[in-house]
N, C-alpha and C positions, 0 to 999 in steps of 0.2 A: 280417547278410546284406546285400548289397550292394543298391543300388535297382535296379528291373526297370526296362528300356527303356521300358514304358510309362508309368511313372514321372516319367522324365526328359521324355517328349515332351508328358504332362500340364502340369509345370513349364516348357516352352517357351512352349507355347500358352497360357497367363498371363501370363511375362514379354512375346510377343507381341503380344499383346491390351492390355497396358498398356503398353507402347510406343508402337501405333500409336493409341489415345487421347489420349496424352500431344502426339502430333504432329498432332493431328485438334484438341485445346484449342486450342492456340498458335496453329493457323492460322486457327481461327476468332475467337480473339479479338484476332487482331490483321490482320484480314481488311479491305483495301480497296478498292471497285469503282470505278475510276474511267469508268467508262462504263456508262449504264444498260441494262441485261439485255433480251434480244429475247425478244417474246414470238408472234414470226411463225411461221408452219410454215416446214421446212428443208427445206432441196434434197436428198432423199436416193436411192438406189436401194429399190428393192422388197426385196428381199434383207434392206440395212442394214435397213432398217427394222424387219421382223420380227425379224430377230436383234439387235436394240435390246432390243426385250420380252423376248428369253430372259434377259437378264440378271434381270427382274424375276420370272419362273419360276422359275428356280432359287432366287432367295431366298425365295418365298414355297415351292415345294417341301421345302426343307431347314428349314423352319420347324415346316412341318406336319405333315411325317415325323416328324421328331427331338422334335418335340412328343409326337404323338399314340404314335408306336409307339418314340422311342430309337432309333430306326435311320435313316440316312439315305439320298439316294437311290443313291449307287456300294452300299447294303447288295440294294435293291431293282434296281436295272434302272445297272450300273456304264459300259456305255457311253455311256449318256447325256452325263455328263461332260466329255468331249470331252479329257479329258488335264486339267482344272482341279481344283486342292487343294480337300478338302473345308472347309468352314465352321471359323471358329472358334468354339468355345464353343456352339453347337447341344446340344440336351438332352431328355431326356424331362419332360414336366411333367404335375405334379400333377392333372390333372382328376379328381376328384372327381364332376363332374356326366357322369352319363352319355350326355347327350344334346350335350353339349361333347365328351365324349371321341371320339364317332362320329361326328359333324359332321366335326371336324378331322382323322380319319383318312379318313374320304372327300374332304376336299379333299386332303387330302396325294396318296392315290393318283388322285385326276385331275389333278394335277400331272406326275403320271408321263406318263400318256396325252398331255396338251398340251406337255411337252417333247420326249415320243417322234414326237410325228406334226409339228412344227417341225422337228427333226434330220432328221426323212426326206423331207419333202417341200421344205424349202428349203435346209437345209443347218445346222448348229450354229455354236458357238463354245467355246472354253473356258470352262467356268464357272470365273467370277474368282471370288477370294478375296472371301468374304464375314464381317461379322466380326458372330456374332449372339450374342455372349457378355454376361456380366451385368454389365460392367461398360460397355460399350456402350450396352445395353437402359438403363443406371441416368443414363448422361448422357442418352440422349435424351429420356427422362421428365424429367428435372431441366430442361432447353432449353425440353420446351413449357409444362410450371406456372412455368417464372420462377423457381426455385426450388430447393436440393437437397431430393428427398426421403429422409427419415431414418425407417428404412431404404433404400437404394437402393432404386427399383422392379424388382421379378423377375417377366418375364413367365411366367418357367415354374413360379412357388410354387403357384396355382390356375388354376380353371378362369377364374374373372372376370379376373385378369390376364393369363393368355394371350389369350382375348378383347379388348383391350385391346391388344396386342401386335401384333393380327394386325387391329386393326381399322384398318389405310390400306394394306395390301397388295395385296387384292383392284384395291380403290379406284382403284390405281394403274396395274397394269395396264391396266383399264376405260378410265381417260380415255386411256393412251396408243395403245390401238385407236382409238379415236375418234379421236384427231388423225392417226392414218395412215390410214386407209380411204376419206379424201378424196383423195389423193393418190394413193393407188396404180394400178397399172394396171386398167382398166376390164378385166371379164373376165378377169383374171391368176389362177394359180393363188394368189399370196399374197393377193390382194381374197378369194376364198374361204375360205384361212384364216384371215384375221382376222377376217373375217365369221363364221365358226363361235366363234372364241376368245371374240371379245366376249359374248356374251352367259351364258357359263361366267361369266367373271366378275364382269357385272353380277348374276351371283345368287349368286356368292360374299360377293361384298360387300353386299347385300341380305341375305342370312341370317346375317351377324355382324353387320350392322349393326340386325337385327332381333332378334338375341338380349340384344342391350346395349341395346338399348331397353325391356325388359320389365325391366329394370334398372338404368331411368335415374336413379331418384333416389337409389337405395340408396349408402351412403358405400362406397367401396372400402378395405377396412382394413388396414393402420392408420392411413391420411390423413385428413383432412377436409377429402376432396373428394368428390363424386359422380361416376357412371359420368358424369352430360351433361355435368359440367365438365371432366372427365379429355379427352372424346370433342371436345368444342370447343379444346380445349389441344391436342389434337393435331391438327386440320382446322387451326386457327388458325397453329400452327408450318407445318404444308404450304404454306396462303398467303404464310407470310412468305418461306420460302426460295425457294417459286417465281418469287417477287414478280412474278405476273400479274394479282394480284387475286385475289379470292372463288372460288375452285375446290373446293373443300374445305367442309362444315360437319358440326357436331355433331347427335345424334341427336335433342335435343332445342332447340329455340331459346327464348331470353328472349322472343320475341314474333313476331309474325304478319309480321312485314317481308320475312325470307327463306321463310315455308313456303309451300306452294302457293296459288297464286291470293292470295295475304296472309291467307290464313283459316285457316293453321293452325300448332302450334306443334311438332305431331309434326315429323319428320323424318329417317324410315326409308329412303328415297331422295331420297340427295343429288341435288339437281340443280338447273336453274338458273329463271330467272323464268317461263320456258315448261317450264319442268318435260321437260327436254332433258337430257343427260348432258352433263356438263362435259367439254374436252378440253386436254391438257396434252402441248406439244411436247416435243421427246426431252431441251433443254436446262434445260427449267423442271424433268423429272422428275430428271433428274442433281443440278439443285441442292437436290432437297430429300433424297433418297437418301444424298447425300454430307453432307448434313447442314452445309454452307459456306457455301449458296446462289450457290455460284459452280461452274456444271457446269466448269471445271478444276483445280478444287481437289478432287481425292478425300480420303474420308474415311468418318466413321460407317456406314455398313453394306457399304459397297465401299472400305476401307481402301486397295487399291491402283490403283482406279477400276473403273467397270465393262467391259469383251469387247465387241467387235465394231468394224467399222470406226467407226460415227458416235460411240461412244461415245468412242473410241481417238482420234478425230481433235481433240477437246475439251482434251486433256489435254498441261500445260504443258511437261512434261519426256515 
């Protein structure tokens, strides 16, 4: 019997997905800045701006869906989309724990809700190609331990490593409200909505980030590393690529330097010496998204960069 269509388009989006890895390695390893990276806010429109974050919507929507329920978002609400291909390699995963599995089906569908009320009240973008596939997932895990892990890391085998997967998503959106909300119009209807946005996902990141803490020390298997070294590995990669400095940490800390007030060592909200939310401009979060840390070198999870004017204006070719 001959192969079925779906078949063949399964075996695309592999050869895909290892193609544009193969061209995301090279550029990174052979990657040089000759001018030190801005870490100032950017002159942008109220618009751009908001539709900066839908790029980071979309990715964490298609995360959570395709996680929690196997279906993604053109399965649930298809105009949204705006005309953009869906994800590469998105999946359902294994959560086993029930209280993971309902967590991250509630954020999937408020995901919906805050792309649907961005589309109608300032206007969309195409959701760009996102590439959230395991062979993706398995370099960026390799990137922040310094390391191949063997097995590749797959966020969707369990609950603890979807967890894991999904714990700088929130995170990111979060600081990139923060760095628009100063700048936008006083009284504008975009200051309102990012005013409601932000704090969705200050308590999205807050409740993953509080779930891996009640799980910080346990080894994540079959590594021998713990969730706080896994959680520092990847705060620690976000710092490097943003390279603005300490924006990012682990759920746990080696000692009292970075936790609150210097008295503690927990570290369930990230933030900063005044216990402040950290803020991250639109080029620091491009660079660590594309995984380059050069916002116009696309790559790692925006394979062909991310939608929208500010994003689009970054980019080389």
């Amino acid at each position: 019997m001959a192969p079925s269509i779906s078949t063949f388009s399964s075996v695309f989006l592999v050869l895909l997905e290892l193609y544009l890895n193969l061209i995301h390695h090279q550029v990174t390893s052979t990657l040089v800045t000759n001018s030190p990276p801005s870490c100032a806010p950017i002159d942008a429109a109220d618009v751009d701006r908001i539709q900066f974050a839908l790029n980071l919507e979309y990715c964490q929507a298609e995360y959570f869906l395709q996680g929690a329920t196997g279906r993604g978002l053109d399965s649930y609400a298809p105009g949204l989309s705006g005309g953009g291909p869906p994800p590469i390699g998105a999946q359902k995963a294994s959560l086993g724990d029930p209280d993971v599995a309902r967590i991250s089906e509630e954020i999937g569908y408020q995901q919906i809700g805050n792309i649907r009320y961005i589309v109608q009240n300032v206007g969309g973008i195409p959701r760009p190609l996102m590439n959230l596939g395991l062979i993706n997932w398995g370099l960026f895990f390799d990137l922040a331990l310094k390391r191949p892990l063997i097995p590749p890391f797959n966020p969707y085998a369990n609950s603890l490593n979807f967890l894991l997967g999904a714990y700088a998503m929130p995170d990111l959106a979060q600081v990139s409200y923060v760095s628009s909300i100063p700048s936008l119009t006083t009284n504008s209807s975009s200051l309102s909505l990012a005013a409601k946005l932000l704090p969705i996902k200050a308590g999205q990141s807050a409740v993953l980030r509080a779930l891996l803490y009640l799980n910080a020390t346990q080894l994540v298997p079959p590594y021998n590393f713990t969730v706080r070294e896994f959680t520092k590995a990847i705060s620690q990669l976000s710092n490097d690529l943003g390279k603005c400095g300490i924006k990012s940490e682990g759920i746990l800390l080696a000692n009292t330097t970075l936790g609150a007030e210097n008295r503690t060592t927990s570290n369930v909200l990230s933030a900063d010496s005044n216990s402040l939310s950290y803020a991250r401009t639109e080029p620091e979060i491009l660079r660590i998204v594309y995984g380059t840390g050069n916002e116009r070198l696309p790559g790692g999870f925006f394979p062909l960069g991310a939608n929208g004017k500010t994003a689009r204006s970054y980019l080389l070719i």
